[in-house]
C-alpha positions as a printed NumPy array, in Angstrom:
array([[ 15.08 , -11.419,  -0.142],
       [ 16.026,  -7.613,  -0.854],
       [ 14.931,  -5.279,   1.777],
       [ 11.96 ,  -2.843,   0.247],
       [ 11.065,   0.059,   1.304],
       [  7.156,  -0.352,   1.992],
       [  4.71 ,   2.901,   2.784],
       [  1.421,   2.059,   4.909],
       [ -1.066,   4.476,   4.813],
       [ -3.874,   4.497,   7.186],
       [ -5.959,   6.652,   9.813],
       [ -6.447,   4.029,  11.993],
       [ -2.92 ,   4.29 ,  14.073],
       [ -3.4  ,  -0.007,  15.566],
       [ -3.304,  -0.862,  11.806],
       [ -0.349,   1.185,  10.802],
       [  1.515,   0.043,  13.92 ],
       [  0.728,  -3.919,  13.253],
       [  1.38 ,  -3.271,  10.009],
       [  5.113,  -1.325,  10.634],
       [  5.994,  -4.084,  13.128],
       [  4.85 ,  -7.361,  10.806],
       [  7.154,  -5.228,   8.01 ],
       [  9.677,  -4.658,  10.119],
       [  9.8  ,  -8.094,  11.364],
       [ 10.298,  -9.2  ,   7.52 ],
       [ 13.451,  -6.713,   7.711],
       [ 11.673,  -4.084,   5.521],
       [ 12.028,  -0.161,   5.7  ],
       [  8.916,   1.413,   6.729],
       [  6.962,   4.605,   6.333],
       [  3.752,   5.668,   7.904],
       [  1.489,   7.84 ,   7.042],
       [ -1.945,   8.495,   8.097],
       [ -4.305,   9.822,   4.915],
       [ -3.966,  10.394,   1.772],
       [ -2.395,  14.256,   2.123],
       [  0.017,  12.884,   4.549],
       [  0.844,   9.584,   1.598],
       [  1.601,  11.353,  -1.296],
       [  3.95 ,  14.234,   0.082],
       [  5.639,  10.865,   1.992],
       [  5.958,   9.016,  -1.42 ],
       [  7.302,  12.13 ,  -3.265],
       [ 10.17 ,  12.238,  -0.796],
       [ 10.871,   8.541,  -0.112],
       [  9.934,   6.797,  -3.384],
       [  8.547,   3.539,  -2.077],
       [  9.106,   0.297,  -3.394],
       [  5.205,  -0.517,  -2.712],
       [  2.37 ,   0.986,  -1.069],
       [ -0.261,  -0.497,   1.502],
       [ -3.216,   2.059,   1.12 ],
       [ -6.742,   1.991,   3.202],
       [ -9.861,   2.309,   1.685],
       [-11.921,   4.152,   4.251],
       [-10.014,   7.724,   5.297],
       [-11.126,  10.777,   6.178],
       [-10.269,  13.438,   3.111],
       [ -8.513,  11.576,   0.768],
       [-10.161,   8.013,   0.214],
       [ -7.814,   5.417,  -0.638],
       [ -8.957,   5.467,  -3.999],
       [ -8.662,   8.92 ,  -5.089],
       [ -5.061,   8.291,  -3.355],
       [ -4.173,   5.569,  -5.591],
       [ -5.733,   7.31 ,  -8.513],
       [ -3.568,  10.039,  -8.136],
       [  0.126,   8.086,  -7.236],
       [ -0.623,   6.28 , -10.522],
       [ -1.363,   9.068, -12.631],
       [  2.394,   9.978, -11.592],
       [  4.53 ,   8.666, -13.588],
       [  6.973,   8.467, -11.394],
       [  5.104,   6.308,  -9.149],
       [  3.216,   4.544, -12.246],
       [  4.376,   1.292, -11.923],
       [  4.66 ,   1.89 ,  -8.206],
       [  2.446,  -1.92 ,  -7.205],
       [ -0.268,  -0.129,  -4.542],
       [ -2.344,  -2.78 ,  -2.686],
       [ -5.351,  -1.583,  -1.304],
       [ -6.857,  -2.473,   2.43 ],
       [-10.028,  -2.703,   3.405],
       [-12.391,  -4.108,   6.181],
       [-15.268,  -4.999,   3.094],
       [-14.425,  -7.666,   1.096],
       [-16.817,  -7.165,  -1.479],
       [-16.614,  -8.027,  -5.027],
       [-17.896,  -3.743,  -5.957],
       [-14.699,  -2.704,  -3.586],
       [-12.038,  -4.51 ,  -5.652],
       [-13.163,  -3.435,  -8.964],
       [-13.186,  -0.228,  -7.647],
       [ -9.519,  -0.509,  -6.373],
       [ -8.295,  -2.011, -10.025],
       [-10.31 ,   1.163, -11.714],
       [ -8.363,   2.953,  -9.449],
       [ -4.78 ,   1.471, -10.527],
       [ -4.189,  -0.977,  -7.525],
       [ -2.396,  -4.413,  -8.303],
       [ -3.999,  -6.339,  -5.071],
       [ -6.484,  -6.064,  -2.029],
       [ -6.153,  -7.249,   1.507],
       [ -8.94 ,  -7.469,   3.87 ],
       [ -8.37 ,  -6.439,   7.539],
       [ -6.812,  -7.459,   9.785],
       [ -4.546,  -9.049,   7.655],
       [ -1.878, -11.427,   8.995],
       [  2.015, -10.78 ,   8.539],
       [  2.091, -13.937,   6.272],
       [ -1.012, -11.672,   4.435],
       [  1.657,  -9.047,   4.482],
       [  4.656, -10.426,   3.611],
       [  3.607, -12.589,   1.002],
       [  2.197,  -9.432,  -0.798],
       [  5.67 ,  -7.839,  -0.884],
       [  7.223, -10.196,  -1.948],
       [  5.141, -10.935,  -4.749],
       [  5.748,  -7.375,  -5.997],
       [  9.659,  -7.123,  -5.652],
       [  9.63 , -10.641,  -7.589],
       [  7.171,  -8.808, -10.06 ],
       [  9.581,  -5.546, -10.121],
       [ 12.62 ,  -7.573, -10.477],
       [ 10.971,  -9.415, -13.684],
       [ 10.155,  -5.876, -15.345],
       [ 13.102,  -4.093, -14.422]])
């Protein structure tokens, strides 16, 4: 499978680093950033392949993050699965009204992890 360059953005600094290393581990390139200021000036420069994006941030929620990479359209088709402690049936809608292709509930595992990029590259690969 094709190396991807994957952007995690979280505050909380144990998910972003169990995050980094499970990526890592699947030999993907990884970016970190810790709210949603911090995400979108990191996806304007690097472009990611897909984004991991918490719910629950200070500032910038992870839905008015999403909302506004997808209103890009640069980043439109950019796949952005959300993360999020809740798994309630209210917080997923919420994440598809906001543009996001999946949810993950923490703590994820790297299988959680992995299996959700490559789902999207295979997904990229078929529209591209």
């Amino acid at each position: 499978m094709k190396s991807r360059k994957v952007l995690v953005i979280d505050d909380s600094n144990t998910i972003r680093r169990s995050a980094e290393i499970f990526l890592r581990q699947g030999g993907h390139e990884v970016m970190l950033a810790e709210d949603g200021f911090d995400a979108l000036a990191k996806v304007n420069d690097a472009a990611p392949d897909l984004i991991f994006c918490d719910i629950l941030m200070p500032r910038l929620d992870g839905y008015q993050t999403c909302a506004i990479i997808k209103h890009n359209e640069k980043f439109a088709a950019t796949p952005v699965v959300m993360l999020s402690s809740k798994d309630g049936v209210f917080d997923k809608a919420r994440g598809r009204m906001a543009g996001s292709q999946e949810y993950l509930t923490k703590p994820f595992t790297k299988d959680q992890l992995l299996q959700a990029v490559q789902q999207f590259s295979a997904a990229r690969q078929g529209a591209a």
